[in-house]
C-alpha positions, 0 to 999 in steps of 0.5 A: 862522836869524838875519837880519842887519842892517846894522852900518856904512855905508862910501859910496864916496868918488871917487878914483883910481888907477894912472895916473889911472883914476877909482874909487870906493873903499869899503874901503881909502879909509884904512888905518882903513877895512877889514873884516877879510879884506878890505882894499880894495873899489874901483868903476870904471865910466864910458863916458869914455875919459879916465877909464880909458885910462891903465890900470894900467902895471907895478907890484908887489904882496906879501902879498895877493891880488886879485879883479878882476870884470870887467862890462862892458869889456876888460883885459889882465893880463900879469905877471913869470911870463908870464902873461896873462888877457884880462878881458872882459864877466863874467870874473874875475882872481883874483891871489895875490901871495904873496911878490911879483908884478910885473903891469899891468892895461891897458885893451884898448879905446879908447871905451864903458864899462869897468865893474867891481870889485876886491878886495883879500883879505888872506892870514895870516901863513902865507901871505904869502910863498907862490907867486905864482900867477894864474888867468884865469876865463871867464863861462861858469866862473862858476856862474850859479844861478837862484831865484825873482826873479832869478839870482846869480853865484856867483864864489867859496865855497858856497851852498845854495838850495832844498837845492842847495848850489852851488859858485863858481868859487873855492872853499876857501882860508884866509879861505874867500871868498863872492863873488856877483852878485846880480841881483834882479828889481822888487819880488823878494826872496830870502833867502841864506845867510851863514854866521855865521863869516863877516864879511859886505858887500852893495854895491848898484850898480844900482838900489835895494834894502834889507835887511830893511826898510833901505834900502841906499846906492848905492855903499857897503859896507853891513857886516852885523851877526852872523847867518846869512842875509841878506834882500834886496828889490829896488826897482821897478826891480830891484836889482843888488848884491855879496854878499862875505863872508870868515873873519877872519883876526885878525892884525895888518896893516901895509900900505905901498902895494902891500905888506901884512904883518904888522909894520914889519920885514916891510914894510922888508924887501918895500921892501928885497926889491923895491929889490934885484930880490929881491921875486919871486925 
């Protein structure tokens, strides 16, 4: 087994979205800044009404998929098919917009802490134009999975401990996501699989841990170097952190906005689409 180090730092940088809700952004601060399959990682988290009330109203996606994780708060999914997911304390949204989906995310809450995450999974080319589809994950869905020293979630892919393999909420797919939660006790370690072809991140969110010896930053994508296991120590307060991984897709990546294809004549032809109410159609 080889462990892996950390490649790249990618901190945070304070920013919003929607209609003004306050994030953080690692992944996707720039068009530059991914980490193949994936395109945005974005933290949001405050107990001040003012910096999410204003939610996401109404807007189109094409081409992607997104993964919303839910901490701690209340939001109402609703799109174009009808469909509508109530994302509360744990629960996930897992979205493929394929070749189009017009959705809102809205806060259902008007004071305390609304906390959490959202991905953003690119498709290949292969993909892209495929069905909308929506799928509203509860907690108790989520494969909680105890070892020594703390517990992760297990939101998407497999992972073997203790010669167990378990499997997410969410398994298979082109990129074949791992998504977990890892909650680490004080001073705990814990060493996890990572399967070397995938491209791999930890997101540190509470408290303070390192990676074989190396401290990690708090709200950053620390972007792990080739190898197939990870192992992590928990500071004096314990440690609460993102592992996501994905198979690279290689392709090349044109994105305008809410809209991500593979060339400049796919995008004008998305803008053209959803111009001429074509986009879901």
């Amino acid at each position: 087994m080889t462990s892996r180090s950390i490649k790249r730092i990618i901190p945070a940088i304070e920013t919003s979205d929607g209609a003004g809700v306050r994030i953080k952004r690692s992944l996707g601060q720039s068009q530059h800044v991914r980490m193949d399959p994936f395109l945005m990682l974005d933290e949001f988290g405050s107990d001040q009404a003012a910096d999410y009330i204003a939610g996401f109203p109404s807007h189109p996606h094409r081409g992607f998929e997104t993964v919303t994780y839910m901490i701690e708060g209340h939001m109402l999914h609703e799109d174009h098919l009808g469909n509508q997911g109530d994302l509360r304390n744990g629960g996930v949204q897992w979205m493929t917009a394929g070749r189009g989906i017009i959705h809102s995310e809205m806060p259902q809450q008007e004071e305390g802490i609304m906390r959490g995450f959202q991905l953003w999974l690119n498709l290949p080319a292969a993909d892209k134009m495929c069905p909308a589809g929506y799928r509203d994950i509860q907690p108790e869905e989520i494969p909680d999975v105890a070892f020594d020293g703390g517990h992760l979630k297990l939101v998407a892919g497999q992972m073997e401990l203790a010669g167990q393999r378990h499997d997410g909420a969410v398994t298979g797919g082109a990129t074949q996501p791992l998504y977990a939660d890892i909650h680490l006790s004080p001073l705990a370690t814990v060493t996890l699989p990572v399967a070397a072809m995938l491209a791999g991140l930890v997101y540190l969110y509470d408290g303070a841990a390192t990676l074989n010896d190396e401290a990690l930053t708090l709200s950053a994508a620390s972007v792990l170097a080739d190898g197939n296991e990870i192992s992590l120590t928990a500071g004096p307060a314990g440690a609460r952190l993102l592992l996501i991984a994905g198979k690279p897709i290689g392709e090349p990546i044109v994105q305008y906005g809410p809209f991500v294809m593979n060339s400049r004549e796919e995008i004008e032809q998305t803008l053209q689409d959803y111009r001429e109410g074509r986009l879901t159609a």
